[in-house]
N, C-alpha and C positions, 0 to 999 in steps of 0.2 A: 156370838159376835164373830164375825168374819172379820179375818186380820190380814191386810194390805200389805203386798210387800213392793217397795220399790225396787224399780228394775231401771239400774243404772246401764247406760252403754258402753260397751268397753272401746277402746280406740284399737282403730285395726292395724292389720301389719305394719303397712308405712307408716302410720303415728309413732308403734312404739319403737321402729328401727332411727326414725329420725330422732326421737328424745333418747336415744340408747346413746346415740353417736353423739350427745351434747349441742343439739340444731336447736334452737330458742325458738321461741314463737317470733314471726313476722320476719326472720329468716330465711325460710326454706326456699322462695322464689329465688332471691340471690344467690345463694348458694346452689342450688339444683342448674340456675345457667351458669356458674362460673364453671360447674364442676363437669358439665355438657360441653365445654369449648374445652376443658383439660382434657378431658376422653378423647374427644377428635383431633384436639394437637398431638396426643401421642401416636393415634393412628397416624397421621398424617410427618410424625418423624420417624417413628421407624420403619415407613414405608420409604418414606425418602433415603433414608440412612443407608439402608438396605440395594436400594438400585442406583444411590448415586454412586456409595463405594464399589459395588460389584462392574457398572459399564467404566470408571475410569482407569480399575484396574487389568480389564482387557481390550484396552485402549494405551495408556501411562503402564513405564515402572513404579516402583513403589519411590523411586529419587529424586523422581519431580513434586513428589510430597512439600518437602517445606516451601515450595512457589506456594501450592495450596494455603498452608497454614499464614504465608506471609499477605500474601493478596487477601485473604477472609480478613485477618487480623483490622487490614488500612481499612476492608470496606465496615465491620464493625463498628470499628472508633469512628468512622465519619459518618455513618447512619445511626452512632449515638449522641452525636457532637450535634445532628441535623433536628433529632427526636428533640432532646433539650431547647433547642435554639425556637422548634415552632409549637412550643407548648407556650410559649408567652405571648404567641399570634394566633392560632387555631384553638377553636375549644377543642376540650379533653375528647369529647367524644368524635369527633372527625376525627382529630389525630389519630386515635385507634381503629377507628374503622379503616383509616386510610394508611395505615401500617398493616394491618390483615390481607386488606385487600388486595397488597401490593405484594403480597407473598403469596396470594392466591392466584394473581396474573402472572407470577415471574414462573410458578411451577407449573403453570399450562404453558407458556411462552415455550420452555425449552421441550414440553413433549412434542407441542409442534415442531419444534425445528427439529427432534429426531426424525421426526415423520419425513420433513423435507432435506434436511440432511444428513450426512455422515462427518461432517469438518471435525477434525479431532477436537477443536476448543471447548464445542460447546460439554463434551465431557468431564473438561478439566474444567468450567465453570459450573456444571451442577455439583463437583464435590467441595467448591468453594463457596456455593449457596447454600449446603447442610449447615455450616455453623451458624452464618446469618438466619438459617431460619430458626434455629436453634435459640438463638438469643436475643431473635427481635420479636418472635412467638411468645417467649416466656414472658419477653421484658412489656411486651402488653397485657396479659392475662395476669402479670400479679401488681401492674398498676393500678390497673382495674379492680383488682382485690382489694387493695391498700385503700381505693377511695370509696368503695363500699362498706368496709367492714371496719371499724376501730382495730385498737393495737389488742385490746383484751378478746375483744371476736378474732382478730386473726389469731389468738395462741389455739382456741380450741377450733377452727373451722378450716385455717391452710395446710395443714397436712390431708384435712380431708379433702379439700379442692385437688391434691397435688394426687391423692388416690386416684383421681379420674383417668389423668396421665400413665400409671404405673400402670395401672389394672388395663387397659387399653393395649399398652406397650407388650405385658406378659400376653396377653390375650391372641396380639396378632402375631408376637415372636413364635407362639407354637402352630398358629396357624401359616406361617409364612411360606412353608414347601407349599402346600395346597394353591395359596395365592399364587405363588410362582407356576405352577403347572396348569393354574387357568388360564392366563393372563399373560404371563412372561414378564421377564424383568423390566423394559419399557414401559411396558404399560402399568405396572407401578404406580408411576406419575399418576393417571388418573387416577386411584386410588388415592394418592393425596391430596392432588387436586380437590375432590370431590368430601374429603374431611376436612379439608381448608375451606370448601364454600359452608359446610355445615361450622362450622365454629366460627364464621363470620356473618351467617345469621342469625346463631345466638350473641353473637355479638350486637348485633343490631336492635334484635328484643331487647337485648340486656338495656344497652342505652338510651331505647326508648319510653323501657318501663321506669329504668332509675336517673331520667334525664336532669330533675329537680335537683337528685342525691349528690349528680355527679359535680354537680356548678358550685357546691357550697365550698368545699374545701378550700378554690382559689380564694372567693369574698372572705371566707374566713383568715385563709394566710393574711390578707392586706392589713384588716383589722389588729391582728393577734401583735403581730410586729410594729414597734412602736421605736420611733428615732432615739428616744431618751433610752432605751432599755441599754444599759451595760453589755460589751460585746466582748466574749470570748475571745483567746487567741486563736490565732490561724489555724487549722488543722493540722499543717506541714510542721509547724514549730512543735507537736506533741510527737515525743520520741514512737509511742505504741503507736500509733498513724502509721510512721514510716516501718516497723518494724510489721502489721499487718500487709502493709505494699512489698514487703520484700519477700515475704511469706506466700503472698499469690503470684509473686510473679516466679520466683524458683518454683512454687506446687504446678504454675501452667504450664513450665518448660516442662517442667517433669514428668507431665501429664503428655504434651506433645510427644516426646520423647519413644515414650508408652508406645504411639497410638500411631506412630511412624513405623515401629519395630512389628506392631502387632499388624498391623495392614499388608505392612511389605512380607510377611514371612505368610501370610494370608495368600497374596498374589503370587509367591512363589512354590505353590502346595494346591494352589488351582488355579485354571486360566479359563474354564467358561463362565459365562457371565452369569448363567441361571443359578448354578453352584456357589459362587461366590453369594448372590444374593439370597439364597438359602442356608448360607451360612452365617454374613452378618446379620441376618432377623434373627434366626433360632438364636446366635449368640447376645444378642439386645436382648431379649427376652428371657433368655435364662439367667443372663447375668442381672437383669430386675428383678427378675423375682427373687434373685440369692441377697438384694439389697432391700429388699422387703423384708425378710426374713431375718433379717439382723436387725434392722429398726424396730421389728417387730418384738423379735426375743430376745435380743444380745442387748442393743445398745443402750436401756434404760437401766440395766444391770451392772453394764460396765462402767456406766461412768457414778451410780451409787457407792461403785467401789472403788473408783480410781481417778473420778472428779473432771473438772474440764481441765486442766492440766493432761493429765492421762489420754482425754479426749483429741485435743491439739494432738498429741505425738503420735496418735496410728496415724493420722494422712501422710508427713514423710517417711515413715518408720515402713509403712505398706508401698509405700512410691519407691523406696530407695530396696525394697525386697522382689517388687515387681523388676526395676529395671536391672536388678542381678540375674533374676531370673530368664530375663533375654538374650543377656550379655552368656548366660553359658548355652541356650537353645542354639546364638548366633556362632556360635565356638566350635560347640557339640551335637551339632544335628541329629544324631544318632541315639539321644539321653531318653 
């Protein structure tokens, strides 16, 4: 008797690296473009980051810095105050597209006008366009997250979306001299331009594939909220509320602070512009990967041992040791 043997299929690379990574079935498409627009945002900021800081700094001293910070700040809050206001007039999915979009025109906008000008402004308004793209970038890709993915899919699936970002970021930070010696610091821009039209046409896939997905959450909010329900107090009246707001607003001064000190002593230690910008990539990119590397092997250890408690205390514990550390650089030049 001849004895049969079944011959099962095994699942190949990609199957087992997506079940490795905790990807569920009927996931992968959503995840694969969120994590495709996270890749090309990062290209597309520390390519920015990189040439915006490097032309204002041979252009600007490092003291016209807090105009920067202050002018981002108003255009922030009022393009988050705008975001809010026309989410209860536009569907979700225009809104985002038309938030992409507009950050895809504004970073072609100014490569032209390098082209055509030299007016010191538009300098000083490319490094106060890094934060806004910075945070009107994120602030759609993890909306977009949040409305695709429940709270228990985002705990195992947003770090890996946020991988696409990091890995991106290390990738072009070591590559960044080379860019610069093809290219030149100008033309940068197209280089982000051109990863800003790419994650705005997976954006567009994205929306058009999970158009259904995207609509429910609003009908759902309408439904869920019910006039009889019992209403909490105010947020403002809960002391931890204001003690969180007091906590980000000293961590961003502190963080400013930083990145004022660290810029200007940047601009005073080099004044060409290809140098500078081959300095803040390599330094965006080494400093992710050394924040990878902690998330990676320090930080689930550290805080098994010393809790979130423990956790809260390094951000000003390391902020109030970073701006020691400038305060004696700016003293002792010579250290």
């Amino acid at each position: 008797m001849i004895q049969t043997e079944t011959i099962t299929r095994q699942p190949g690379f990609w199957q087992r690296l997506v079940r490795g990574a905790g990807i569920h079935d009927g996931e992968g498409v959503a995840f694969s473009l969120l994590f495709g627009q996270s890749f090309f945002l990062g290209i597309a900021l520390i390519t920015y980051y990189s040439s915006a800081n490097a032309l204002f700094l041979s252009h600007f001293s490092a003291q016209k810095l807090p105009y920067v910070y202050m002018i981002a700040a108003a255009i922030i809050i009022s393009a988050g105050l705008i975001f809010l206001r026309l989410q209860s007039s536009l569907p979700f999915s225009t809104l985002l597209i038309g938030n992409l979009g507009l950050m895809f025109l504004m970073i072609t906008a100014l490569r032209l006008l390098l082209a055509w000008s030299s007016a010191h402004w538009i300098y000083f308004f490319m490094l106060v366009w890094v934060r806004v793209l910075w945070v009107l970038g994120n602030l759609g890709l993890w909306t977009l997250a949040g409305r695709l993915f429940t709270s228990r899919q985002g705990k195992r699936l947003f770090s890996l979306i946020m991988a696409g970002g990091v890995l991106s970021i290390i990738l072009v930070g070591f590559l960044n001299s080379s860019l610069i010696r093809w290219f030149g610091t100008p033309n940068l821009l197209w280089v982000t331009s051109a990863s800003l039209l790419a994650a705005f046409w997976l954006l567009v896939v994205t929306t058009r594939r999970f158009k259904a997905a995207l609509a429910l959450p609003e009908a759902e909010s309408k439904t869920i909220s019910k006039p009889d329900q019992p209403r909490g107090k105010p947020i403002f009246r809960d002391r931890y509320v204001w003690f969180i707001f007091l906590f980000t607003i000293l961590s961003t001064i502190g963080t400013y602070v930083l990145d004022y000190a660290f810029i200007g002593q940047a601009g005073a230690k080099l004044t060409d512009a290809d140098q500078l910008s081959k300095f803040f990539g390599s330094y965006m990119g080494v400093s992710t990967l050394v924040t990878l590397v902690v998330l990676l092997l320090i930080s689930n250890r550290f805080f098994r041992r010393f809790g979130v408690r423990g956790g809260l205390l390094v951000d000003p514990i390391l902020g109030a040791l970073g701006t020691l550390g400038v305060i004696l650089l700016s003293n002792f030049p010579d250290m």
